[in-house]
N, C-alpha and C positions, 0 to 999 in steps of 0.2 A: 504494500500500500504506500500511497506518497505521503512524502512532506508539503504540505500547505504554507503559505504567507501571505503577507496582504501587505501592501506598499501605494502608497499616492502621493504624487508628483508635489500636491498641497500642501504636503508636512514642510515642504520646503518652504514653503512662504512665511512658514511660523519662524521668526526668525527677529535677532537684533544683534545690532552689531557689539561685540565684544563684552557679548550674554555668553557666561559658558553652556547656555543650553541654545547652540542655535544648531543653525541647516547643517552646518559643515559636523557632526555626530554622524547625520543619516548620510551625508553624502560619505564619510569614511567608511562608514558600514559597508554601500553598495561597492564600495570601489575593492575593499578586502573581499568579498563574497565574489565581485568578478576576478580578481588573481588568483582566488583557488577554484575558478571553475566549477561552480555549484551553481549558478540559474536553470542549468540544464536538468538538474538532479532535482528544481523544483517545482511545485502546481502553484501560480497564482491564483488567488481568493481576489474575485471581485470587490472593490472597494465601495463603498456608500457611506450618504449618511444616514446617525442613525436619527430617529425619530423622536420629539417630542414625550412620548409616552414612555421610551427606554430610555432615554436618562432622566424620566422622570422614577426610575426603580430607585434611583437617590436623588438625585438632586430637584427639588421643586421647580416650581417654570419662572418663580419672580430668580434664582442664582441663573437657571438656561436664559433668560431674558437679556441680565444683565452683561453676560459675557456677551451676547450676541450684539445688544446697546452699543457697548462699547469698543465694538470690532466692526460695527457699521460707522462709527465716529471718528474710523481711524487708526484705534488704537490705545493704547496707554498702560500705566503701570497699575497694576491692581495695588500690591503692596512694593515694597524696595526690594524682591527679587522675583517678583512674576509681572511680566507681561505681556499684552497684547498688538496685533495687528491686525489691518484691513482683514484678515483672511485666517483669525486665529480661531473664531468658533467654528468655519466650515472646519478647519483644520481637527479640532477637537472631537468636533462631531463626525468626522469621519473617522479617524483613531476609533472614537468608542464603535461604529457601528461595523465599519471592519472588522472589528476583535471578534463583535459579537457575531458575526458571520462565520470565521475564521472556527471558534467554537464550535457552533452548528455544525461545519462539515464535520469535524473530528468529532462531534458526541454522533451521528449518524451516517460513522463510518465512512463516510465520502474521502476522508485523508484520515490517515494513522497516526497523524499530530503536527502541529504547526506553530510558526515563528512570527509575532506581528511585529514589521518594522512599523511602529508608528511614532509618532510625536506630535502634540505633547504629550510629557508621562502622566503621569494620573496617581499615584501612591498617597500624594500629599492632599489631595483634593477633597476637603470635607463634604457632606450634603449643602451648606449652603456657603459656601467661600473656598475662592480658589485660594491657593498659597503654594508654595516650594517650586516655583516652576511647572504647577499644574493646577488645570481649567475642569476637568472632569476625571472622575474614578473610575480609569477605562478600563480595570479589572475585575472590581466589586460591581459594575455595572455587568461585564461578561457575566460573571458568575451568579448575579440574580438571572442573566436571562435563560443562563444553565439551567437551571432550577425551574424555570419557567416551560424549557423544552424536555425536560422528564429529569435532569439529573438530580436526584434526590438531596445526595450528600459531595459536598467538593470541597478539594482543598485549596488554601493558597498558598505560595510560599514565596515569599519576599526577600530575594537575598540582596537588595540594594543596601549601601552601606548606611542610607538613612529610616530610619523607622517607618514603616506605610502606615504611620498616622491616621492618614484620610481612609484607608481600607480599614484599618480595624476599625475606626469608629462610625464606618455604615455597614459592619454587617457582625460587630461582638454580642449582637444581640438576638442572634440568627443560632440555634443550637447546630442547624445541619451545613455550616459551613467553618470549618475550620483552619483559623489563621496563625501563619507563622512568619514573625519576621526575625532574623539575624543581623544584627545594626549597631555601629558605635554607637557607646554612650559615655560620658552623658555627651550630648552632639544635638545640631537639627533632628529634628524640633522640640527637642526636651523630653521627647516620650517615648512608650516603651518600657518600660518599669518589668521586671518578671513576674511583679506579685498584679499586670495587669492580665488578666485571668478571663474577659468577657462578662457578661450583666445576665443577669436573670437566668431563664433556662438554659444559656449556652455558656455558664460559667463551667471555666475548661477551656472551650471552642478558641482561646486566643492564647498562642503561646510567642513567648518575647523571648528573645535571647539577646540582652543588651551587652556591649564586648566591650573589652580594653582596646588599647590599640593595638596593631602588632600582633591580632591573635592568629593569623597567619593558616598557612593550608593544612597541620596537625591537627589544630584545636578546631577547623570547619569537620575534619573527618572525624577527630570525636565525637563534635557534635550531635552531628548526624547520624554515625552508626550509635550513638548511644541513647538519643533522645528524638532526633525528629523521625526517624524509621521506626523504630517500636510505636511512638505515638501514631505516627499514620498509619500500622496495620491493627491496630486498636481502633480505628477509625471508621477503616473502611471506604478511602472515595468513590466513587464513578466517575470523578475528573479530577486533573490536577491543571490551576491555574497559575503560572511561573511570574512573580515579577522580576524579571532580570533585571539588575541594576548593575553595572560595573564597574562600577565608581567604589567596590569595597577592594579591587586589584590596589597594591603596593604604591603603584607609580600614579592613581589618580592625585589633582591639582586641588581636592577638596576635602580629604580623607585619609587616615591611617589606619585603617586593617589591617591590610599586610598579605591578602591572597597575592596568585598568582596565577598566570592564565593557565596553567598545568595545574592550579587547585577549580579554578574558575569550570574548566573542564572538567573537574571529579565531579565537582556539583552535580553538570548538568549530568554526566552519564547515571550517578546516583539516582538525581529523579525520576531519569527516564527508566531506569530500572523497577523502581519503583510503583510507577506507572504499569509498564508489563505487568506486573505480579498482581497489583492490587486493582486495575479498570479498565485492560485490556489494551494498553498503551497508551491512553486517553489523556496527553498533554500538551499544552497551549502555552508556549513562553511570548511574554510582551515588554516591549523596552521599556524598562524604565531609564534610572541612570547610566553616571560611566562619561567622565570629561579629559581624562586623557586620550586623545584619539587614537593609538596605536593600540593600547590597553584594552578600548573598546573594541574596535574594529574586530582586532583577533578572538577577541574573547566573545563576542556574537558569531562571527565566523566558524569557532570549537562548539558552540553550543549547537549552531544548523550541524554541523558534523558528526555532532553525538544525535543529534535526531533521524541523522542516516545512517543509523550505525556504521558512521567512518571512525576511527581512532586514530588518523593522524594530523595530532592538533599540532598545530605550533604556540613554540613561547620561547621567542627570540628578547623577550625582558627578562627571564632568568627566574630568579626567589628573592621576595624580601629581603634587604638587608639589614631587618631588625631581628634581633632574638626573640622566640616566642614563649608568651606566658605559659606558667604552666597550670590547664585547664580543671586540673582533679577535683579539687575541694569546689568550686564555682558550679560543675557539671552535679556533683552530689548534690547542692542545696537545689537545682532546678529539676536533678530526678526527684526527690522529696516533695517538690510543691507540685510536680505533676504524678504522683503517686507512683515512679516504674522503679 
């Protein structure tokens, strides 16, 4: 079965000049994806926008108004690190509805899993205010319409080196969607906490792993084989939603984590493992961050290649050159608060 993607010429518009989130992201992506010879190997996902009523699964119509107000006016800064352009709500609302297409084929089999180049990101994007360089929650919106076209139970997993704030706080209140983000702290945007756990009946459903710096590709692969694997097959999904951010790689311009694109690439092969085992392959990666451009490029470029099951990633940056913490005692107190 194929790999799916969705891509529109628009994201390019979203753009300012000497914003570390502008065009030139997506244009380094497509240009590593054409050096290793991968369009051939891909299915595009017709792009659209999405509708009024789907991103009304979060966001009300007076926050969709307002984006849209002030992107017919031109433009402008919502807050001092997000803004808009002439062409920044189509731009959005095509991300979301893309995604949500992108989805669709992969939960009804039409592709075996897919990669949404889009932008802008969407992690930081509350229900009603945009913030962190994002206009709407292109993944928490996916993943209600998941749920809407039969998937019962889905997961997310956030490995942006900033907290997806905006995602866990449209959907910690959702028992059958369970989110995970991995994120410096304390860092943008302040939150993230381990003891935040989800509201009401989905308390549980939200798991934080907030890091020191530095905690590098060892303490990602503890992580995971020791806490977010077990919790996902305690789970159970019928999809997994990826926010890939690459901005927690070593050499990003906004960040100290410490991966690298050879851990960057465990990730992805992890989930898609993952995937296989627990919903039949059933996974959907969407850009989030990632502002060094080589760091990015290669490291979306290893992630489309663990979705074709290729393994020959490149990672011409090397490893961290910080020592990494050591994970043990930290890893304990978060097996304890999620009971494994």
């Amino acid at each position: 079965m194929s790999t799916g993607y969705v891509y529109d010429s628009i994201f390019l518009q979203h753009t300012y000049p000497g914003h570390p989130e502008s065009a030139s992201r997506l244009e380094a992506i497509r240009e590593a994806i054409t050096e290793a010879d991968l369009w051939s190997s891909l299915t595009e996902v017709p792009s659209r926008l999405a509708t009024e009523e789907e991103l009304g699964y979060i966001h009300p119509l007076s926050h969709q108004n307002k984006i849209k107000e002030i992107s017919q006016g031109g433009g402008g800064f919502l807050d001092p690190d997000t803004y808009t352009t002439a062409h920044s709500y189509q731009a959005a609302a095509i991300a979301v509805g893309s995604l949500i297409d992108l989805t669709q084929a992969v939960l009804n089999g039409q592709h075996q899993n897919g990669f949404a180049l889009v932008r802008p990101p969407g992690h930081h994007a509350v229900k009603d205010r945009a913030m962190g360089f994002c206009l709407f929650s292109n993944v928490a919106i996916a993943a209600k319409a998941a749920q809407r076209a039969g998937a019962e139970r889905v997961a997310i997993v956030d490995f942006d080196v900033h907290h997806g704030n905006g995602t866990q706080y449209t959907v910690d209140d959702d028992p059958n969607i369970l989110f995970f983000s991995s994120h410096q702290y304390p860092y943008y945007p302040g939150t993230g906490r381990a003891d935040e756990l989800g509201r009401g009946k989905a308390k549980g459903m939200t798991v934080n792993f907030p890091l020191s710096i530095g905690v590098g590709d060892e303490g990602f692969k503890q992580l995971y084989s020791e806490i977010l694997i077990p919790l996902m097959h305690r789970f159970e999904p019928q999809l997994l939603l990826i926010s890939a951010g690459y901005d927690c790689h070593w050499n990003d311009p906004l960040a100290q984590l410490g991966l690298s694109l050879t851990g960057l690439a465990w990730i992805s092969q992890t989930l898609i493992s993952l995937a296989d085992e627990l919903c039949q392959g059933k996974i959907v990666f969407a850009l989030e961050g990632g502002y060094a451009l080589d760091a990015l490029s290669l490291g979306v470029t290893n992630s489309i290649k663990a979705l074709l099951s290729r393994t020959d990633f490149l990672d011409p940056l090397g490893q961290s050159p910080w020592p990494e913490p050591d994970m043990n005692a930290y890893l304990k107190q978060i097996k304890k608060l999620h009971r494994l």
